[in-house]
C-alpha positions, 0 to 999 in steps of 0.5 A: 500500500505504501508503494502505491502512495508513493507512486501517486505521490511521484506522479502528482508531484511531476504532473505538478509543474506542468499543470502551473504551466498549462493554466498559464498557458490556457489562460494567454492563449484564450487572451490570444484567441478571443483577438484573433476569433472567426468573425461572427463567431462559429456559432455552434451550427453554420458558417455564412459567406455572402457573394458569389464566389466563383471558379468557372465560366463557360460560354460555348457561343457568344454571350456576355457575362459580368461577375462581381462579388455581389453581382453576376450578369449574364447576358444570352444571344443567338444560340448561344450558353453562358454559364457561370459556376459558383461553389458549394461545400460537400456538407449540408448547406443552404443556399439563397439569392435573388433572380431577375430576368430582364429580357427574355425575347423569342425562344429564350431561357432567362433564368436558369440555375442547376445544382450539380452533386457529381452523380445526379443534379437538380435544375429549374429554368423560367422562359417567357413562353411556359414559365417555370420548370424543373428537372432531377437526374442521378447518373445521367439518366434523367428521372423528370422531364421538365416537370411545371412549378406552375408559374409564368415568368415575369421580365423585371420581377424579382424572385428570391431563390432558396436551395438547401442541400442535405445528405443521408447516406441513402440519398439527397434531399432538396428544398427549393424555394422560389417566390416573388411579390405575387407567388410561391412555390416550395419544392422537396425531393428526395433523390436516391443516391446509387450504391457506392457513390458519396458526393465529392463536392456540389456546384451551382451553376447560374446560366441563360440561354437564347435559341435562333433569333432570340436574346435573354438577359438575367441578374443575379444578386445578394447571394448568402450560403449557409456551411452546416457543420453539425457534426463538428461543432458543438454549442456545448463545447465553450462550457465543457473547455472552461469547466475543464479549465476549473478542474485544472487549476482545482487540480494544480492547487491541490497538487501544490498543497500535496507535494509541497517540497516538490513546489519549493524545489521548482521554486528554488529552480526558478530563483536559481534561473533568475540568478544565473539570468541576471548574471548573464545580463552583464558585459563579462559574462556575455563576452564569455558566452560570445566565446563559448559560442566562437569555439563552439562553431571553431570546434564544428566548423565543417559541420557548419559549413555543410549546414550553410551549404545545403541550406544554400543549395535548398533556398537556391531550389526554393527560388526557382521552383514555384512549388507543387500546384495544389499544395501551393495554392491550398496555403495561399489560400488558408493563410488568406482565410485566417488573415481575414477572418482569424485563424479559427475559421480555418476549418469551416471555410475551407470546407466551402472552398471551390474545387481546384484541379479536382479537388476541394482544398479542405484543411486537413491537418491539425493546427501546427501547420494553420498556426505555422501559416498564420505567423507567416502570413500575419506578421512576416510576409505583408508583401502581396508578391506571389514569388516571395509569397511562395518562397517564404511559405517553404522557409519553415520546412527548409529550417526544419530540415537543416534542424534534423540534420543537426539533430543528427549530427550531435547524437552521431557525433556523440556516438561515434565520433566527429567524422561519422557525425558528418558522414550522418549529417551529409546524408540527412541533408540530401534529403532536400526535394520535398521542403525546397522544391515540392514545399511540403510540411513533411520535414518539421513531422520527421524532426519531431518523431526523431527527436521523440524517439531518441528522448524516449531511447536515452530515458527522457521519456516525458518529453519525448512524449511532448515532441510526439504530441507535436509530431501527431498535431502537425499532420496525423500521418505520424501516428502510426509511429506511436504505438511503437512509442508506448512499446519503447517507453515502457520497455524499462518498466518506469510505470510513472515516467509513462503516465508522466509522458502520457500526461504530457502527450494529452495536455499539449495536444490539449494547448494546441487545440484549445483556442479552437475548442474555446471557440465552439469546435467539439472535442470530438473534432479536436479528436477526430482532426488529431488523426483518429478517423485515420481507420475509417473507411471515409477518410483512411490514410488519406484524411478527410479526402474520401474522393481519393479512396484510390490504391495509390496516389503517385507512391512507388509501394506495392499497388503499381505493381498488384493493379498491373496483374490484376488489372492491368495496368499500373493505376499509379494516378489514382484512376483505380478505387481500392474500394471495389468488392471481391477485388481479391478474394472477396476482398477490397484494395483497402480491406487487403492492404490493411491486412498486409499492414498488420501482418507486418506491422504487428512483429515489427511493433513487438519486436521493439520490446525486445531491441537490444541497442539503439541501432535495433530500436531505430531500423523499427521505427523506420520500418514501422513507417516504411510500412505505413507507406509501402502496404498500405492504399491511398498513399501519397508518394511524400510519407517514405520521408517519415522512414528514411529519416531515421535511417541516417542516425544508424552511419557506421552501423552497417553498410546494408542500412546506409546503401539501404538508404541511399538507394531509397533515398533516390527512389524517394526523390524520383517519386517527388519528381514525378509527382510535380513533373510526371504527368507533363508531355511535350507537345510533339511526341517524336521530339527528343525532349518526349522520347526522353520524358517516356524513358524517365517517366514511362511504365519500365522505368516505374516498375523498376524503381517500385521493384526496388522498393519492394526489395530493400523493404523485404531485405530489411524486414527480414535483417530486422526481425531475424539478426538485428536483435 
């Protein structure tokens, strides 16, 4: 029983000092976020956006069309379409304008609108002869013919139109309204949707359209669209954030009242750091800590200048590439949502953005990266130039990098010598497409799941359990490694230093997401957007992209190759679902990929239990990640970077592994390249240009380097669970 009092005991009184530190910090960071809040507020159930925001035009003959932000006008004349499209989310949503035709002659349709879903739509159109209509379809067969609203249309009148969209998993139900000073006619349907088919996003399309001999011309203005999100947000949520802020300051003080010697001896350490503070404020002792720091760089001057190379080399890759399209684009515009309307509006609004090359450039991520840009964009880049833009939005994964290679250096160093710590530092900084040229995030992930995995191998366990927080809070794609982490944390049986970090993990994640929970997001989100829902069947390993449920996306792993038997062909672009049944053997892409994963997966996680050296816990945790990336669907060709990272800190340890690295290294950087150039083709395909982008890109050329992939993964499952103990 004493055992057990001392044990809490131990625990509260660690638990103690981060408790005094998270109550500060809950309470500066609810000052920050009620001066950066979304405007209008969450309010618990919907976002609303006013104007017409608009991502295509189309006109198939000639016409005339003037789109403002609050007003579009489309003018129709001889036999030709007009049309413009505006944007809706993939939730439930409302929708509400004002239509006025203001010429209709001949055979002409002034006001036409249509709600398109991907699979079916739903349309209504007035002209001047029969007056209003409306249509549905689903898979393009259509299920009404112009069926009548029973109104005539009137040039000049203006008619107030109110669409509202909801989904059930079975089908989609629409509302419509329209209505004018003299009439009104609601509309419901409930429209079946085909098995296997989800909505990806919906569009409306505004449109007139004149026949021969004919012209019509319409206005539309005072649009509102209504974002429901009743499934991430909570009214409740504010209540239950500062009921736990109570619990935690009630906690912290009786923490403090039971474990006094532990307060007086942080007390202690904080006088002690005042001291030690003041003293550093004078002249001596800061020309002391100047030469400290000169012999420091004497003493690592080639370490130094292999940084200042490479970060050399990386800002040179940054200004002449403009970075991935989509990845690019998604940034500018979720910086350009924060800056106008705070940082906590990130998620909402982002869910009604326009699909941009197919796609719905919806944050996925936890907050790290929206903070990450928020910083950039609010208070270092104010200059609107989208080179510079672009440029600085890669500095922090460039800096990122260079850290890693860093953190590299001193555990290699420190193992094996000076020389091996820069043979280390070398191949780490080789790694240098994905954060210079492609601009993705990726890197600050690796250097926080590196850095957690030594603090926990060198016994610094709890705060190797904060840089795991910090890793799962920038992109959920480093949670696989987490499970590995539990393994390695209790290998030595310190019950309390693992609930410490344990404690650790939950309340950083805890400060990460507050100023979004203070701000009606639920804990469900919070949870949720933290990576949970990577299983689900919606989102998968691909988060919150349902649409990109394919076998791969542009990775080198084993599906190429398992399309290319069984379907023929390599599916390398995400044109081949996983989600298909009786794809083998009754099962689908997805369903056998999970098996693949936890086939191997599973020995590997046990397997860390019994490492004996830190060169043994190290090949684990990159081949807990190197098969994340390999077996499993819906990959995207960037996340072999949470593999190979780890790879350079085993330099000197064995030539399989650093060839081993090497070799993947060079597949992984190729796989980069074709994700950004892969899909280009010259225009003349006998020009030598072409026949070399087939060679480089072509079908052999694939198949050989996935092969490689698959071989080196193999070769070192096999070293890891058969001779690396």
């Amino acid at each position: 029983m004493r055992k057990i009092v001392v044990f809490i005991s131990d625990v509260l009184s660690r638990v103690s000092i981060i408790l005094v530190a998270l109550t500060a910090t809950l309470i500066a960071v609810s000052v920050l976020t009620a001066c950066s809040s979304f405007s209008g507020g969450i309010q618990g159930i919907a976002t609303e956006i006013d104007g017409f925001q608009t991502f295509a035009i189309v006109m198939d003959s000639p016409g005339n069309v003037v789109v403002r932000e609050d007003n579009i006008l489309i003018e129709a004349t001889s036999t030709s379409h007009p049309k413009v499209s505006v944007y809706a989310s993939t939730g439930d949503f409302k929708w509400s304008f004002f239509a006025t035709p203001l010429k209709g002659l001949g055979d002409s349709v002034p006001i036409s609108f249509s709600l398109d879903w991907g699979n079916g739509g739903f349309s209504v159109w007035a002209n001047t002869i029969t007056g209003w209509h409306y249509d549905y379809c689903l898979d393009n067969y259509l299920n009404s013919n112009g069926a009548p609203l029973e109104a005539f249309l009137t040039i000049g009148s203006k008619y107030n139109v109110e669409i509202e969209l909801k989904t059930v998993p079975e089908a989609v139900i629409v509302d419509l309204l329209v209505a004018n000073s003299t009439w009104n006619k609601r509309l419901s349907l409930d429209i079946a949707l085909s098995p296997h088919r989800a909505i990806r996003f919906s569009v409306l399309s505004l449109q007139a359209w004149a026949g021969q001999n004919a012209s019509a011309l319409a206005s539309y203005n005072q649009s509102k669209f209504t974002c429901y999100n009743l499934d991430r947000f909570a009214q409740q949520s504010t209540m239950t954030t500062l009921v736990l802020i109570f619990l935690t300051i009630l906690l912290t003080v009786v923490t403090l009242f039971a474990c006094k010697k532990n307060f007086s001896q942080f007390s202690s350490w904080i006088r002690l750091f005042c001291r030690q503070a003041s003293k550093i404020a004078l002249w001596s002792n800061l020309k002391r800590l100047a030469g400290r720091m000169m012999l420091y760089l004497r003493n690592n001057k080639e370490a130094f200048f292999l940084l200042l190379l490479f970060g050399g080399i990386r800002l040179a890759f940054n200004a002449l590439s403009s970075g991935h399209t989509f990845d690019t684009y998604t940034f500018k515009v979720w910086t350009d949502i924060m800056v106008n309307r705070g940082f906590v509006a990130i998620y909402p609004v982002s869910e009604t953005l326009p699909p941009f090359l197919g796609t719905r450039p919806v944050c996925p991520y936890p907050p790290l990266i929206p903070y990450i840009l928020f910083i950039l964009r609010g208070f270092l880049i104010q200059s609107t130039d989208d080179w510079l833009f672009t440029f600085l939005l890669k500095v922090p994964p460039i800096i990122a990098d260079l850290a890693l290679g860093w953190v590299v250096f001193v555990i290699v160093k420190n193992r094996k010598g000076y020389k091996a710590g820069l043979g280390a530092l070398t191949l780490s900084l080789l790694n240098l497409i994905n954060s210079s040229i492609w601009g993705q995030y990726d890197s600050i992930v690796a250097l926080f799941m590196v850095l957690s995995v030594w603090f926990v191998l060198t016994n610094r366990i709890e705060l190797g359990w904060v840089f795991a927080a910090l890793s799962v809070a920038t992109k959920q794609t480093a949670l696989p490694y987490v499970p590995g982490l539990i393994v390695l944390s209790a290998r030595k049986r310190r019950w309390a230093s693992l609930l410490y970090g344990f404690a650790a993990f939950g309340l950083t994640m805890l400060i990460v997401w507050f100023p979004f929970l203070l701000n009606g997001f639920s804990f469900d989100f919070a949870m949720q957007g933290s990576g949970l829902d990577l299983l689900s069947p919606g989102g998968a390993f691909d988060p919150k992209a349902a649409e990109m449920s394919a076998t791969t996306i542009w990775a080198f792993n084993i599906w190429p190759l398992v399309t290319l038997v069984k379907e023929g062909a390599l599916g390398i672009h995400g044109e081949i679902s996983d989600t298909n049944p009786n794809q083998f053997f009754g099962m689908s892409y997805y369903q056998l990929g999970l098996v693949c994963f936890v086939l191997f997966y599973v020995p590997i996680l046990l397997s860390i239990r019994k490492a004996s050296n830190y060169k043994a816990v190290l090949i684990r945790f990159s081949l807990l990640m190197l098969t994340f990336c390999m077996l499993l669907t819906r990959m995207h060709e960037r996340y072999m970077i949470f593999s190979i990272s780890f790879l350079p800190l085993l330099y000197g340890e064995s030539r399989l592994i650093t060839r081993s690295y090497l070799l993947l290294l060079t597949t992984y950087s190729y796989n980069l390249i074709f994700g950004l150039v892969g899909w280009w083709r010259p225009a003349n395909p006998l020009s030598p240009l072409s026949l070399l982008t087939n060679v480089l890109f072509g079908g052999y050329s694939l198949v050989i380097l996935i092969s490689v992939n698959i071989l080196i993964f193999l070769l070192l499952v096999y070293h890891c669970l058969k001779r690396w103990k």
